[in-house]
C-alpha positions in Angstrom: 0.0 0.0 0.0 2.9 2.5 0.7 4.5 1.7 -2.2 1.2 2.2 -4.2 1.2 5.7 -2.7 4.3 6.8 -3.3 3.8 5.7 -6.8 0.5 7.4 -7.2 2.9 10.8 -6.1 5.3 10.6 -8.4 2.4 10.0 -11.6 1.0 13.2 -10.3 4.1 15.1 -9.7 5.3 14.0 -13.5 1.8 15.4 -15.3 2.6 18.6 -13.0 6.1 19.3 -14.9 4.5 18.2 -18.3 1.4 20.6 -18.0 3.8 23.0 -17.0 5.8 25.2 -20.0 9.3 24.8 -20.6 12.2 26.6 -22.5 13.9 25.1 -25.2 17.2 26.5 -26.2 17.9 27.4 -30.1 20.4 29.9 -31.5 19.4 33.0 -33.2 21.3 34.7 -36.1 21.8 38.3 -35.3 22.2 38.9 -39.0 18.9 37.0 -40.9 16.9 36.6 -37.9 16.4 32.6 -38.3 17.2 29.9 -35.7 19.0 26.9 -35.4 19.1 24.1 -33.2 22.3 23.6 -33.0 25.4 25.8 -32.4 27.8 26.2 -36.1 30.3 28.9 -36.4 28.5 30.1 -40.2 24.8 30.9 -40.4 23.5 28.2 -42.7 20.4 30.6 -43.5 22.6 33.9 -44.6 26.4 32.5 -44.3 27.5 35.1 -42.2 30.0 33.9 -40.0 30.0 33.8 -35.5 26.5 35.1 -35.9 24.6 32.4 -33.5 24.0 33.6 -30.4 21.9 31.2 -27.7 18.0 32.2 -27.8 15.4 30.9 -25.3 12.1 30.4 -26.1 9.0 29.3 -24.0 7.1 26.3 -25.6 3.4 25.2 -23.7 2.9 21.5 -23.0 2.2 20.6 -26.8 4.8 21.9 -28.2 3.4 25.5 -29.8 5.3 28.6 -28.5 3.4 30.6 -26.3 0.6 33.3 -27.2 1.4 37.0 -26.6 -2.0 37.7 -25.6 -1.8 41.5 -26.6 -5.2 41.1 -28.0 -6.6 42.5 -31.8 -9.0 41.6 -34.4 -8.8 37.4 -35.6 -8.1 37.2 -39.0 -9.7 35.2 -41.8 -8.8 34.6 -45.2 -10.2 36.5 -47.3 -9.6 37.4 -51.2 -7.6 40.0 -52.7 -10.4 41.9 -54.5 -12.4 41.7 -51.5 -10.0 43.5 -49.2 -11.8 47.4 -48.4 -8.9 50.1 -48.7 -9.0 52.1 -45.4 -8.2 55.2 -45.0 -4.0 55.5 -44.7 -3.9 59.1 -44.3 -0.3 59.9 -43.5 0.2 62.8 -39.9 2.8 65.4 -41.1 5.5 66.0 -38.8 5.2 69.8 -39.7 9.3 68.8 -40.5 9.9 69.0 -44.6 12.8 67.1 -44.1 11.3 64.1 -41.9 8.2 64.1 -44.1 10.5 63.4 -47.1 12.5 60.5 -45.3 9.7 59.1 -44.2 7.7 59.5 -47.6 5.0 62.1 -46.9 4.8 61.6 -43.2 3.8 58.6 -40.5 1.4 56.1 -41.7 -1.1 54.9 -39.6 0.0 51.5 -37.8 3.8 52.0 -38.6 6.7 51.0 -36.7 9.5 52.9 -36.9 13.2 52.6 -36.2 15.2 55.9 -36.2 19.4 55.2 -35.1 22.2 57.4 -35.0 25.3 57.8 -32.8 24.8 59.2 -29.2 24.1 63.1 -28.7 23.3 63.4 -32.7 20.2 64.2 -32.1 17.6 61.3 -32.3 16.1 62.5 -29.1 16.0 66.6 -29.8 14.6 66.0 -32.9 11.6 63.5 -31.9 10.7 65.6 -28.9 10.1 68.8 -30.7 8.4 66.8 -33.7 5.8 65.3 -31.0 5.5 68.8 -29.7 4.6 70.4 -32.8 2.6 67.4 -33.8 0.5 67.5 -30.4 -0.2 71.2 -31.1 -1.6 70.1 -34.2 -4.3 68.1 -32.2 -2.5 64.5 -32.5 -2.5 63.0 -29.2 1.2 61.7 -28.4 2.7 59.3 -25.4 6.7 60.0 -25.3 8.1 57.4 -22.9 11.3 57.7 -21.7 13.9 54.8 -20.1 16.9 56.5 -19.8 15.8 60.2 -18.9 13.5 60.8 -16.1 10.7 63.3 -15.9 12.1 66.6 -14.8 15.8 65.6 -17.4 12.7 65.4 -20.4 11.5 68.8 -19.2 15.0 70.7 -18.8 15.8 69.3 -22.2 11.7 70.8 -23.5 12.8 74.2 -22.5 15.9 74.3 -24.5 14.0 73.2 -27.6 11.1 76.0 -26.1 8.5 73.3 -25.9 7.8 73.0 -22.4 4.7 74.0 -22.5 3.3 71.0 -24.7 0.3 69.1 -23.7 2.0 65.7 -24.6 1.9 62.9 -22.4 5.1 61.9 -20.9 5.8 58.4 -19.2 8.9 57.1 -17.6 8.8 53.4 -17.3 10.6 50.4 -18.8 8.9 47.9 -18.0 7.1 46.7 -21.5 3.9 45.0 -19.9 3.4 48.6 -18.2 4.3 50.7 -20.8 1.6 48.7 -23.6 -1.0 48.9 -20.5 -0.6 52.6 -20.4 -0.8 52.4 -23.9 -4.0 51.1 -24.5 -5.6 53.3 -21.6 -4.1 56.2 -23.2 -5.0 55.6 -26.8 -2.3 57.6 -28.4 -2.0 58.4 -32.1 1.8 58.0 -31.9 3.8 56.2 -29.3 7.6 56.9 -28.7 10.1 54.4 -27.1 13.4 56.4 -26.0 15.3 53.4 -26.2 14.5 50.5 -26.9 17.6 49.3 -25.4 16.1 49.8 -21.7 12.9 48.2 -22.1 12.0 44.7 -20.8 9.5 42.2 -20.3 9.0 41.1 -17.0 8.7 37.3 -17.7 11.8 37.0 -20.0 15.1 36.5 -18.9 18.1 38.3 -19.7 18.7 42.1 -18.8 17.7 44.9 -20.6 19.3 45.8 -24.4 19.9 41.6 -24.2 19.4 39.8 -28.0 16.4 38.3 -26.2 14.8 41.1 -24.6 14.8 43.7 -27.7 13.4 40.7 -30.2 10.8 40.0 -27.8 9.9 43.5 -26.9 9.8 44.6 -30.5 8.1 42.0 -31.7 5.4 42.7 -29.2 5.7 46.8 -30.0 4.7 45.8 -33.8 1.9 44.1 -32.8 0.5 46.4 -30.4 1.4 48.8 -33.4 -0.7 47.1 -36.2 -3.9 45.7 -34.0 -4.6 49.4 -32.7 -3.6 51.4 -35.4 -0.8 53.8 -32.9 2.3 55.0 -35.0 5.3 53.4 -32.8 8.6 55.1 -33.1 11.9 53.1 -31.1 15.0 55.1 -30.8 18.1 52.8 -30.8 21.5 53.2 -30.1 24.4 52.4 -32.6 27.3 50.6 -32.7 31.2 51.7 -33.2 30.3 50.5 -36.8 27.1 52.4 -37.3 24.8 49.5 -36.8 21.5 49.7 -34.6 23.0 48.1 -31.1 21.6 44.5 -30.7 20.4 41.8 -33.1 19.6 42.7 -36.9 16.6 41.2 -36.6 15.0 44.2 -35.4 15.7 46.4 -39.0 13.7 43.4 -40.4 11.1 43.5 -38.5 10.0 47.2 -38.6 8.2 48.7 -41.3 10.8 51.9 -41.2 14.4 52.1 -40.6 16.2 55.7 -40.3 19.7 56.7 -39.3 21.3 59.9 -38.7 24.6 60.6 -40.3 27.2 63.0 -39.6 29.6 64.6 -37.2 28.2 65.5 -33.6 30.6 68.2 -33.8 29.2 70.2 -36.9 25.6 71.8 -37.1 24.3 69.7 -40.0 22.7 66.2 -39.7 21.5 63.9 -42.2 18.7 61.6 -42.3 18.8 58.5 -44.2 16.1 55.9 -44.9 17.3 52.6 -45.3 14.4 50.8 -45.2 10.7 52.2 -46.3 7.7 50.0 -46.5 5.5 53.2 -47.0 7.7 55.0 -48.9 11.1 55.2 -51.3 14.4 54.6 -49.9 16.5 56.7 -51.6 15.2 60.1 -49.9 17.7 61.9 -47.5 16.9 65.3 -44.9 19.4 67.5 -43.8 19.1 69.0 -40.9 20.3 71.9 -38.7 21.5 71.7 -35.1 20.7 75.0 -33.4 19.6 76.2 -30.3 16.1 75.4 -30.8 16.6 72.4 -31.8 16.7 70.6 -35.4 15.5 72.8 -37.9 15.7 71.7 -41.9 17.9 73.0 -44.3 15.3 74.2 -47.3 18.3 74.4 -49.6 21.0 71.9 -48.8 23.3 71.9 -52.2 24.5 75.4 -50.6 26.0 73.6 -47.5 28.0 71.7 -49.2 29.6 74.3 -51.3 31.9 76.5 -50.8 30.7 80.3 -51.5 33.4 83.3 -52.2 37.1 81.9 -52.2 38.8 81.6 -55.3 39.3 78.4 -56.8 42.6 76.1 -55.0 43.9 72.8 -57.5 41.8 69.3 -56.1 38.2 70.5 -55.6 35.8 69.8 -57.9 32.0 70.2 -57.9 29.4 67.3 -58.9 26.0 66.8 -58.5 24.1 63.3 -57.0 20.5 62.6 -56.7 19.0 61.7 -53.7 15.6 60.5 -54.5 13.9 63.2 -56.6 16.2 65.7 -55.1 19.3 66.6 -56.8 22.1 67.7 -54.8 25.6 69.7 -55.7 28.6 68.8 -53.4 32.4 69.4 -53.3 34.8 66.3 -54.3 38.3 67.2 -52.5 41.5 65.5 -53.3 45.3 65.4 -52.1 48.0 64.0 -53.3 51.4 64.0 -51.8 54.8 63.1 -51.9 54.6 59.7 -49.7 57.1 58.9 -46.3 56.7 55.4 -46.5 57.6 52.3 -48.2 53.6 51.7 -49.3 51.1 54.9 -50.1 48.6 55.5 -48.4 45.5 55.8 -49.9 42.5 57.4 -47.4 38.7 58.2 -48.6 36.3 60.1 -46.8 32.4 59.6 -47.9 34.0 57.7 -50.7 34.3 54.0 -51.3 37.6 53.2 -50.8 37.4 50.7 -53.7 36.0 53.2 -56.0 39.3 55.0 -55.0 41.7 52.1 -55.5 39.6 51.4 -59.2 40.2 55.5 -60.0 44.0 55.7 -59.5 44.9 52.8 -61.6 42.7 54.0 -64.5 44.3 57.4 -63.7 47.9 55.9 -64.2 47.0 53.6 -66.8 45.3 55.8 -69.5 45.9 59.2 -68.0 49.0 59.6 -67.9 49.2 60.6 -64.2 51.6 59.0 -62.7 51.1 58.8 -58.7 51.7 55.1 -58.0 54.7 56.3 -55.6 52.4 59.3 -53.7 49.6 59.4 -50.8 46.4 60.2 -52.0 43.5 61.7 -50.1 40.1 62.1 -50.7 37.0 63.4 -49.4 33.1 64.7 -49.8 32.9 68.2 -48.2 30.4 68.9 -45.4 30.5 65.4 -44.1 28.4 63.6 -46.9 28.9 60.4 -47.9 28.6 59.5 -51.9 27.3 56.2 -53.4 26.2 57.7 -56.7 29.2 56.5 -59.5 28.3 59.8 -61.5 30.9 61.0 -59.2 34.0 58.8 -60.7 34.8 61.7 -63.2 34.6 64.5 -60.6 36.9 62.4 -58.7 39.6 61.5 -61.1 39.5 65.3 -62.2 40.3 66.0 -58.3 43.1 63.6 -57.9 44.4 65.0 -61.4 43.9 68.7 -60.7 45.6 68.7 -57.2 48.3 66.4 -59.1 49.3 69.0 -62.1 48.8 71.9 -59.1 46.0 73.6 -61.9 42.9 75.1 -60.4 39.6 74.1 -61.5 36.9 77.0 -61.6 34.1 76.8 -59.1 31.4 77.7 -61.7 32.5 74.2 -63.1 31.0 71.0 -62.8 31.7 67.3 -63.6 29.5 64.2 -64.0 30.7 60.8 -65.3 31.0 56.8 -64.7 34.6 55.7 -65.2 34.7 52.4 -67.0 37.5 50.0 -66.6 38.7 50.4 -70.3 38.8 54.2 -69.4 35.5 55.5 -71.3 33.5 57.9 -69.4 29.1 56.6 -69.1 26.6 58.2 -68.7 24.5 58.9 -66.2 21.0 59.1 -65.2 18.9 62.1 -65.3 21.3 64.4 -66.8 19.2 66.9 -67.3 17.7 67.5 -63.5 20.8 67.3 -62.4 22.0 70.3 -65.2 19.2 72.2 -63.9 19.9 71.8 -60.5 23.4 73.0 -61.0 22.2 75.8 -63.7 20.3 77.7 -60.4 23.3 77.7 -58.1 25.3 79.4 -60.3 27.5 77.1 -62.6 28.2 78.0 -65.8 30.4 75.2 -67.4 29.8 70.7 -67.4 32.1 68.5 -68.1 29.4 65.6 -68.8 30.3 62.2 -71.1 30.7 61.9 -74.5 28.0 59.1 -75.4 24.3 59.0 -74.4 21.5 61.0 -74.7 22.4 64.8 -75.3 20.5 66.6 -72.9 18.5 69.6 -73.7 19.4 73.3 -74.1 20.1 74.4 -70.6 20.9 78.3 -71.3 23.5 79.6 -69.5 25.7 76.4 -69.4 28.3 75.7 -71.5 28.5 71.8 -72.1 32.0 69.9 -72.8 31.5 66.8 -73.8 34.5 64.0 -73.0 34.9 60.5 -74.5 37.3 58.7 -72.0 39.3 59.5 -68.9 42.6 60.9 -71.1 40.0 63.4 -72.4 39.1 65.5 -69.0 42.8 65.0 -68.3 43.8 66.8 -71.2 41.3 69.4 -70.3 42.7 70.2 -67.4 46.1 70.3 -68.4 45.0 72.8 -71.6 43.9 75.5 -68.2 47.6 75.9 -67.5 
């Protein structure tokens, strides 16, 4: 009989740890997102290499992960054609610059992702946006982790928007901060960070690979069953990648970063992801006093206005988006100290460099295999755009041969490997562009589509790289 009770005890205490959930261990790529059960030092999802990290996750009695239980419509499968467009008004920011970026404004149910290096401004400028935004009758929750109450409202009198009706909440805790949430029925909901938010069941500390999929993952539902516009603020890395897993740019609808130099007034906004929107859009930005204010003509920052022309700048023109944008290539080139050159690019792909020089050496004649070479984008802008290869090679060439170029000037052009000079796309916006600042002379390819008249410029057409160095040496 004693034995039949101790036996009876231990059936019952075995259902008790069955019914009860457990955690099964897996191990999360921080660069795709996907899982693994087993440990391997290269991702066989993305093949990126010592990317698995150890993941926990919560599995119920029959094997199904565990329901959020944040609530929302159920779902049914309907047809295509039977889907009813709602309304997807986008709220302004009242910010021309954000508004581009972010392709007209917020959409409703959005989750965004806006990074950027620490004191850049993620913070200034999303404070006085959901000031000027609440003014405007949108009703806005700003909750802070890392700031408490009275630190956000020294920082709203700098930016002279203290006296803002906006809701403010200081909390981390994720199961309190979605509970606040739904009682407050924002329009838009900020998370400053997301690195200091956690969930109260889930191990690991706060800003933990664990704790920001989790969170997040819950965030984007909250954002898409109530309709709020959810914006996280993360942090970067010494890289310039958002601090934590990848998985989160995947699995917002937005991601924005913020480039440039802490130091100097002008910021730039980048989206690099846009499911609402283009990708391709930048903002520029100025840090003053008041806060982030946007530049209404940015192709003046990046030039240089009243000094007289010095050998190694050149002026070219990108398009970022629909907007087209005139900027300053710099070059140096220098007798080198050292057994190997040094060859140093600033905004500039460093192979794009490397691909220049040779073709410089090989078919124009400038021989600097034996000097340093430096090169940069004025103003702190970075260049993707390969119309810039000619503007570039003229630099290098002009700072080489000491002869000035003239700042009314301008040069656009793809450098081939067999030395031929492309062309580009939209030409002529970009001639226009440059025809209002002021510049009277392009140096644009040989081949392609001749643009039309633009009066007032006088256009020089060149064939290959040996071309626009022979122009340049015919100015001395």
């Amino acid at each position: 009989m004693f034995c039949h009770g101790i036996l009876v005890i231990l059936v019952h205490m075995v259902a008790v740890v069955k019914n009860k959930s457990k955690k099964e261990l897996v191990y999360l790529c921080t660069e795709c997102g996907n899982t693994t059960p087993k440990w391997a030092g290269k991702c066989p999802f993305c093949g990126a290499w010592s990317t698995l990290k150890e993941h926990s996750v919560e599995i119920t009695p029959e094997g199904v992960r565990s329901s959020r239980g944040l609530g929302g419509p159920i779902h049914q499968v309907v047809a295509l054609k039977d889907v009813a467009a709602e309304d997807t008004r986008r709220l302004s920011t009242a910010n021309s610059e954000l508004d581009r970026v972010l392709g007209g404004g917020f959409a409703p149910g959005s989750l965004v992702l806006i990074g950027g290096d620490p004191g850049i401004g993620k913070s200034t400028l999303v404070l006085s946006t959901l000031a000027v935004m609440n003014a405007a009758g949108v009703k806005s929750l700003y909750v802070s982790g890392e700031e408490s109450a009275v630190q956000v409202k020294l920082r709203s009198e700098r930016l002279n928007v203290a006296g803002s009706d906006m809701l403010l909440l200081c909390e981390t805790s994720l199961e309190k901060i979605i509970e606040e949430a739904n009682k407050q029925k924002p329009q838009i909901l900020v998370i400053d960070s997301i690195q200091t938010v956690y969930k109260q069941d889930l191990s690991g500390t706060p800003g933990s690979m664990s704790q920001l999929r989790e969170c997040t993952l819950d965030l984007m539902v909250f954002a898409k069953n109530t309709g709020c516009i959810t914006v996280l603020i993360g942090h970067v890395t010494k890289d310039g990648q958002i601090a934590g897993p990848r998985i989160l740019e995947h699995m917002v609808d937005t991601v924005i970063y913020f480039e440039g130099d802490r130091n100097h007034q002008y910021r730039i906004i980048r989206s690099i992801k846009n499911r609402f929107g283009a990708t391709d859009e930048i903002g520029v930005l100025e840090m003053t006093g008041h806060g982030l204010t946007p530049v209404l003509n940015p192709s003046l920052v990046f030039l240089q206005q009243g000094t007289p022309p010095t050998p190694g700048n050149v002026v070219c023109c990108t398009m970022e988006g629909t907007r087209a944008m005139l900027f300053e290539t710099q070059a140096l080139v220098s007798q080198t100290s050292f057994a190997v050159p040094q060859r140093v690019a600033a905004g500039i792909d460093p192979k794009r460099l490397t691909i220049i020089l040779a073709l410089l050496e090989k078919f124009g004649g400038i021989s600097i295999g034996a000097s340093d070479v430096f090169a940069s984008i004025a103003g702190g802008m970075k260049v993707n755009d390969t119309s810039s290869d000619l503007a570039l090679a003229l630099a290098i060439a002009s700072n080489h041969l000491g002869i000035p170029i003239p700042r009314e000037t301008i040069a656009m052009g793809e450098l081939g490997l067999s030395g031929e000079v492309r062309s580009v796309h939209l030409l002529e916006q970009r001639l226009k562009e440059a025809r209002r600042l002021g510049i009277t002379q392009a140096l644009i390819p040989g081949n392609g589509k001749l643009p039309e008249s633009i009066q007032g410029v006088e256009i020089v057409r060149v064939n290959t790289i040996a071309d626009a160095v022979k122009w340049v040496m015919d100015r001395k």
